[in-house]
N, C-alpha and C positions, 0 to 999 in steps of 0.2 A: 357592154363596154362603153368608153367614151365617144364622144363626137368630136374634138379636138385633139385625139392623139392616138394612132395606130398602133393595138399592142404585138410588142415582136409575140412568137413564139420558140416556146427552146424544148427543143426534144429532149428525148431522156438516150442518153448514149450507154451503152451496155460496158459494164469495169469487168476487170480481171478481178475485183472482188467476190464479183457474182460466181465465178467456178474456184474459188481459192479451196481446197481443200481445208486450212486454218486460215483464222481470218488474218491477214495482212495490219501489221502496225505500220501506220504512221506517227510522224512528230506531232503533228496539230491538227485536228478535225473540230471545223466551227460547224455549227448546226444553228442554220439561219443565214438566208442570203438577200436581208433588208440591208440599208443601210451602213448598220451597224457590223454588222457581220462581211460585208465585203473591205469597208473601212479596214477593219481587223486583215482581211485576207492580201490588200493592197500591202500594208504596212510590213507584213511579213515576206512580203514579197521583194519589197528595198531591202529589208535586211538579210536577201538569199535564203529563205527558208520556203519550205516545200508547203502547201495544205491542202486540205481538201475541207469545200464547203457543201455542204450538204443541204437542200433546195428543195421543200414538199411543193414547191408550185413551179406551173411551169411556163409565167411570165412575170413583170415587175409587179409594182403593188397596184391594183385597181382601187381608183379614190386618189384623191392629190393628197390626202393623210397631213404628216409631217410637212410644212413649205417653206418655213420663216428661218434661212441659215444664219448665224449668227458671222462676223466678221473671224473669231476665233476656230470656228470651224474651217470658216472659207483658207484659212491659212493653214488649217491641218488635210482638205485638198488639193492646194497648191502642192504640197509635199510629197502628196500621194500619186500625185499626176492629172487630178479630175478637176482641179480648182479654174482653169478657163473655162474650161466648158460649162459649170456651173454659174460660174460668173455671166457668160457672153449670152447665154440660154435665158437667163433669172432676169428680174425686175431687182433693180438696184435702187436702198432707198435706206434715208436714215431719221425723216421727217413725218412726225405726226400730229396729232390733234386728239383732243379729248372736249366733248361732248356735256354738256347737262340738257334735259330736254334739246329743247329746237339752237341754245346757244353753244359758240364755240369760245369754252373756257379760256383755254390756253393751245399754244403752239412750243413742239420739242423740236431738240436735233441732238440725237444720239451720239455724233460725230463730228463736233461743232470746228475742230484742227485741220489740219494740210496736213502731207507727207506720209499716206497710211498708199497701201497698196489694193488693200480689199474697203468697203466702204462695210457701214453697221450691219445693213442686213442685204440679204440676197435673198427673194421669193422664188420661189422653186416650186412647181410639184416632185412630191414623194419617188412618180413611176419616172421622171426625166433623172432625176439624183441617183435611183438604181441603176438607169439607164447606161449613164456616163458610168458609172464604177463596173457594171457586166462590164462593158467592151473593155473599158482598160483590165480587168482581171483576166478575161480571154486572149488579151494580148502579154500574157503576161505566163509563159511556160512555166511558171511555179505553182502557178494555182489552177486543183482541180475541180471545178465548179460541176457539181452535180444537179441536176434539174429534176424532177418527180424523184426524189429521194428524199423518204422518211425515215427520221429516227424514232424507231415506236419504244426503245427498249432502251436501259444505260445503267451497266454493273461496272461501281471500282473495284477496282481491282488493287488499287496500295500505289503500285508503283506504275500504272496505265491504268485506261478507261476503255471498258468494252460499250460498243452501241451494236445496237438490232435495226437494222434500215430497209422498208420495205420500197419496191419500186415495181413498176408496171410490168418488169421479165421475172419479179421476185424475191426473193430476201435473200441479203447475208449479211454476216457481222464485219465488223471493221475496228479496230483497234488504236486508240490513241495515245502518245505520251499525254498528251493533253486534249481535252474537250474548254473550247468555248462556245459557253451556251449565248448564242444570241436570236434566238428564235420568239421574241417578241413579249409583249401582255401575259398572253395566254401560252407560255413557254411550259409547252409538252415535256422538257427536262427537267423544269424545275417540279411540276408535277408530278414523272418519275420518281421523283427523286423524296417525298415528302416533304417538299417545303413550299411554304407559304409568306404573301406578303404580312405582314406589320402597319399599321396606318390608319388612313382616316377617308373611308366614302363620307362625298357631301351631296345632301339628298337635294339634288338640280340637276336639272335636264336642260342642254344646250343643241341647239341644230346648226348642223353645216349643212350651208346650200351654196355649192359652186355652182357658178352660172356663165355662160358667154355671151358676153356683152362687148360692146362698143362705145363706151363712156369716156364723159370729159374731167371725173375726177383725178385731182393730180396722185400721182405717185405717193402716198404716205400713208401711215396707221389712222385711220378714223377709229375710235371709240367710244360709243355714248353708252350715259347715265338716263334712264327713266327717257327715253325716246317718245316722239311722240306718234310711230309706227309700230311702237313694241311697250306700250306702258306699261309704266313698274318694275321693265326689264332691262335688260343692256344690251348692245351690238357690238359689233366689230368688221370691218370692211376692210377688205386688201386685196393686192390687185395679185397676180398671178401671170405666167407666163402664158404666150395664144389668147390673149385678149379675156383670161377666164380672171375672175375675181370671187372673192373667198369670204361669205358671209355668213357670222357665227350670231344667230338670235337665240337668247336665254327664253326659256318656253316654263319653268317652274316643275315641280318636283312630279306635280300630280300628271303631268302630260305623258298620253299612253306611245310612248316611242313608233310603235309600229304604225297609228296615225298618222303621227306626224311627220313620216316618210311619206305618205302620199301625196302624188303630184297636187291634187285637188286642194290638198291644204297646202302645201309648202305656197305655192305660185301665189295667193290672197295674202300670205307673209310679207311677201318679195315686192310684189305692187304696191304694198302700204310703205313698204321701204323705198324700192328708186318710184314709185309714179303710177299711175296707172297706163299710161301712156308708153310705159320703157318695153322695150324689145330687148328680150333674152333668151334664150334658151337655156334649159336647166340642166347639168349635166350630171352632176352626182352629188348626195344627200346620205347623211348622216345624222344617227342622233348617238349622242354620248354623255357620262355624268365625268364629274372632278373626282380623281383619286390619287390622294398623294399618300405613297407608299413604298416598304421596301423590304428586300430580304436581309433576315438578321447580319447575315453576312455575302459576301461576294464569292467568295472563296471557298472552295470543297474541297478540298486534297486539290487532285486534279483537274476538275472541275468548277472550271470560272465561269460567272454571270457578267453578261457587258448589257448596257441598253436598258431596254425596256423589258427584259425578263428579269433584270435585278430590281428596280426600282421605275416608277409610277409619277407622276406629277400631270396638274391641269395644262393647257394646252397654253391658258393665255399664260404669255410671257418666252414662247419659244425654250422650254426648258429640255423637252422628250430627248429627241432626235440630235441636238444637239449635245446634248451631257452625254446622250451612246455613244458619238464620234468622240467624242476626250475622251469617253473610259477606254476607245479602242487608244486611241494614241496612248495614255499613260501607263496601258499592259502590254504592247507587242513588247517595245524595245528589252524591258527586264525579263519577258520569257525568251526574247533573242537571247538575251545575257545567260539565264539559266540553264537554256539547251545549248548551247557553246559550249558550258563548263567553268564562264569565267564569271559567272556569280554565282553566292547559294540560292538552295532556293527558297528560303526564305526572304529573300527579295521581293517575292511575290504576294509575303505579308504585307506589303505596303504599298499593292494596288487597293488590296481592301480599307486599309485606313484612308489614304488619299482620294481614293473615289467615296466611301462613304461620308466622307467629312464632305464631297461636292454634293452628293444626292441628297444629306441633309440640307444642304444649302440649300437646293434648287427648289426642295421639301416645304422649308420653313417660308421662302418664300411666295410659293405656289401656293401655299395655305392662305399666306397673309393677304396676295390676288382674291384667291377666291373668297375669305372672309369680306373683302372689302365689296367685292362685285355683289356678294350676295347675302348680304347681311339676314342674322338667323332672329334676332332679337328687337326688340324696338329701340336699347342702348345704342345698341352698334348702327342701325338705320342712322338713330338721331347723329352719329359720329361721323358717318360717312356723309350725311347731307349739312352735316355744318362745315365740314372741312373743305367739300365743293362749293359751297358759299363764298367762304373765302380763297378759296383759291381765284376766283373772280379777279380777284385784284392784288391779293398778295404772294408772291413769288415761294417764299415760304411753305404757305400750306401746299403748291402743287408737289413738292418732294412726298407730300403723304398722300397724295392721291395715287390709286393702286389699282390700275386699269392692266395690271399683268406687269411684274417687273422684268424687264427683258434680259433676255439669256447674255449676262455675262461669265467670263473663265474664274473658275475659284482659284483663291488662294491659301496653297495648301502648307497654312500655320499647322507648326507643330508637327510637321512629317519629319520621321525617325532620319530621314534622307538628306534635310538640309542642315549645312552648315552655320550657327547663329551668326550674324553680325561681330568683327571686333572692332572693326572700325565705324567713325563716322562719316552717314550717306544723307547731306538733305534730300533728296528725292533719289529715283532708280527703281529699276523694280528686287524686291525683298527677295530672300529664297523662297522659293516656293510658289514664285510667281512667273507666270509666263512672260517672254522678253516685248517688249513693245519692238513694232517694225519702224525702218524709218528708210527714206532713199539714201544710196549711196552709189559709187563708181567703182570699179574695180576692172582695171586694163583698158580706161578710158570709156567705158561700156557704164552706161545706166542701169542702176539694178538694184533689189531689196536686200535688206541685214537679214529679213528669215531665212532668204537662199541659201544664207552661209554657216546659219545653223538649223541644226536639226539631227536625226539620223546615226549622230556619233556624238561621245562626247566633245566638248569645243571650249577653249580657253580661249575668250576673248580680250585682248588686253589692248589701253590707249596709249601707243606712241608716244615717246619712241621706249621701244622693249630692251630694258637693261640684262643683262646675261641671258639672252636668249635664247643661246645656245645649252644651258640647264632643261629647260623646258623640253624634255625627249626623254624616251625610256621609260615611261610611263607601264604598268602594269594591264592597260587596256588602253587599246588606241584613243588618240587627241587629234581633231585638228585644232590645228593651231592658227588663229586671224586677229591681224591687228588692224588699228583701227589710226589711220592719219601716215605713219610708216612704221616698219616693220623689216625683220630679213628678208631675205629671197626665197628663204623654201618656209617662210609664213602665206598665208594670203594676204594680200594687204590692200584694205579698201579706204577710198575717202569719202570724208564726209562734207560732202559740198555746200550742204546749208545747215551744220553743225547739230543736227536734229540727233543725230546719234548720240554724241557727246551731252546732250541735254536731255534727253530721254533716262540716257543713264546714268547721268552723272559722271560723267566720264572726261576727270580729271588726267593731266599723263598720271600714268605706270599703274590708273585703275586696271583691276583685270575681274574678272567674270567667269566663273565653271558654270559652264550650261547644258542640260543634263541632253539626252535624245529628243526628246518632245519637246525643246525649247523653252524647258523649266531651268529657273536659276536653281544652281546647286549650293552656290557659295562667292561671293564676292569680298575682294579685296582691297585697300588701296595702294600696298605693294608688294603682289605674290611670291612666294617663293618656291620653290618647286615640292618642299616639306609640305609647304601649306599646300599644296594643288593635290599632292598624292593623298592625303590625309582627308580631303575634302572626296579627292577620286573612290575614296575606297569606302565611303560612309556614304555614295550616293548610288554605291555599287551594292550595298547590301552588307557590304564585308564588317 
């Protein structure tokens, strides 16, 4: 295990599964309790639904894996309950650097604005990010988090999902309306099940060597070109929470992986990198290749892929772990919908469209990182060594310098869900785009616009709300928040330094359908309750 962080242990507590005569249905059974699969289990749990997750191991993840949280995520923990702790835990940081040999090119800032609530990224390990989401799931009576439970087996069934789950007192079956597969890479269901990823291995070998150190580098992304600690190759440096930092050296295709775990080799790496003189301790080490890839589809019948058992991407650019947490945010709320009764379910078609159009995204850019990092030809070399050339000095070429493009939220053009534009918006976020946060007040109290949505549908509209009183009797609950003023039984927030209104464009009597997960559905410049229900019912699946 590690030296900077004690792993809990979780027993395996014996279920009423284990003697059921016929195995027990439940509503939701996730299989996988990284990340991604708790994410899933929280969410379902704001929306009052019951589940059980299912857990072949029996503590967090060993390795800091996963560490680089995107701002977009941090805002889909805030929701969930785990976004402080993540925050006040993690290395906050939105500034970095890029590298050719021993010069420093250029300097970024991911989040160059005021008035955001989470900043670009949050560095985390893996096992503190589980960490926080266990406890809040265990505090949380809806969710039954299962520890040493395997799912070795999984027959559909048409209208449920049976699984086979082995565990240290024995087997029994268990019954689901629905199975979410979030059980990882190497996702045992989807195996089950005959399916396979689609994609592209790229023949390179990269090393992660966490290490504990004491260091005076500041807080930001370092990443060099052709090093002159690692020539020919490329790094990457980041700091990590407990004083650990997170260093990823390219080692080349032919390096025998299981060498180059060894401490004898790693450590002569590491000293060519901070010194020979540097004091660290090494604490865990990895070697892995770039695979960007995915399953034909998300979607089984009953059985959905979220994470990392759907889809694959290189690590530079924080795409993994983050795209798991949005694919969990963009499927609870519509299978909320579906197991209520108050949408079809083919609602659920349009997790698959929406998340596969984001996984290609994260796809085509994770390709176009690691084409750049690791050029296969002498064309592409000459391309990438002329373009950091000039990036020297022109502004320009650094937008094509491709040192890992970092995990931003897709924007999900073309879903069956959004409502197109009729009016004219210079700026705002589009349907299909996630809302931008911005500070505001509400009952004299300091506090963010994402507080106010999420979770439910939300019509937000800019002051002052002409018939407001239309606005009710909706076919699926609304809240209802305006923005400057508003009725009494609206919410009604100000915007003290007009950021709201300029984010969104938010002229009076604009208004805003915004979906559960803080996607626009449809916006207006002045709603009517025809156009709200019209939009409500097309975001609903109907």
């Amino acid at each position: 295990m590690l030296k900077s962080f004690k792993y809990p242990h979780y027993p395996f507590r014996r279920t009423t599964d284990l003697a059921a005569a016929t195995p027990n249905r439940h509503e939701v059974v996730i299989v996988g309790g990284g990340p991604v699969g708790l994410a899933a289990a929280l969410d379902l749990a704001k929306h009052g639904r019951k589940c059980v997750v299912l857990n072949a191991a029996e503590t967090v993840s060993v390795g800091s894996r996963a560490i680089c949280w995107s701002k977009r995520t941090l805002e889909i923990c805030d929701r969930l309950g785990i976004g402080a702790a993540v925050t006040e835990k993690g290395i906050t940081w939105k500034n970095g650097r890029v590298f050719a040999g021993e010069e420093n090119l250029y300097n970024f800032d991911l989040l160059p604005e005021a008035g955001h609530q989470h900043p670009a990224f949050v560095n985390l390990q893996q096992y503190y990010f589980e960490l926080f989401a266990v406890e809040a799931a265990e505090a949380a009576d809806l969710i039954d988090l299962r520890w040493q439970s395997k799912a070795v087996a999984i027959e559909d069934k048409g209208d449920h999902v049976v699984l086979d789950v082995e565990t240290p007192e024995g087997s029994y079956k268990i019954e689901g309306d629905f199975v979410l597969a979030a059980d990882g890479a190497r996702s045992g269901i989807r195996r089950q099940m005959g399916l396979d990823f689609k994609g592209q291995v790229f023949e390179d070998r990269f090393l992660i060597a966490d290490v504990i150190m004491r260091a005076d580098f500041p807080t930001e992304r370092w990443f060099w070109f052709d090093p002159p600690f690692n020539p020919g190759q490329s790094a990457l440096l980041h700091k990590q929470a407990d004083d650990v930092w997170r260093i990823d050296l390219q080692l080349g295709w032919d390096a025998d992986p299981d060498e180059e775990k060894k401490p004898e080799k790693v450590i002569p790496r590491l000293k060519r990198m901070l010194g020979e003189d540097a004091e660290f301790d090494l604490e865990w080490v990895s070697v892995y290749t770039f695979q960007c890839r995915r399953l034909e589809k998300f979607r089984h019948n009953r059985v959905i892929f979220i994470g990392d058992s759907a889809h694959q991407v290189s690590p530079f650019g924080a795409r993994g772990g983050n795209g798991g947490i949005q694919d969990a945010d963009n499927l609870i709320w519509k299978l909320d919908l579906v197991l209520a009764g108050k949408a079809p379910e083919s609602l659920l078609d349009s997790y698959d469209q929406e998340r596969i159009h984001a996984g290609d995204e994260n796809i085509l850019n994770s390709t176009r990182s690691t084409d750049f990092i690791t050029p296969k030809n002498k064309a592409s070399r000459r391309f990438r060594d002329a373009t950091l050339a000039l990036a020297r000095k022109h502004a320009f070429a650094r937008r094509m310098v491709n040192s890992g493009r970092l995990s931003l939220p897709a924007t999900l053009n073309g879903s069956p869900l959004n409502s197109p534009d009729a009016d004219f918006f210079a700026q705002g976020p589009v349907p299909g785009t996630p809302c931008p946060d911005a500070p505001i007040q509400v009952d004299d109290r300091q506090d963010w616009l994402l507080r106010h949505l999420g979770d439910a549908f939300t019509l937000l509209v800019f002051g002052p709300v002409e018939n407001a009183e239309n606005f009710s009797g909706f076919d699926l609950p609304i809240r209802r928040v305006a923005v400057g003023s508003g009725p009494a039984d609206w919410v009604v927030l100000t915007d003290p330094d007009g950021l709201v209104r300029a984010r969104f464009d938010g002229k009076p009597g604009t208004a805003y359908l915004i979906r559960p997960d803080q996607h626009v559905a449809a916006r207006w410049r002045q709603a009517t309750p025809e156009k709200v229900q019209k939009a409500l019912h097309r975001a609903s699946g109907k």
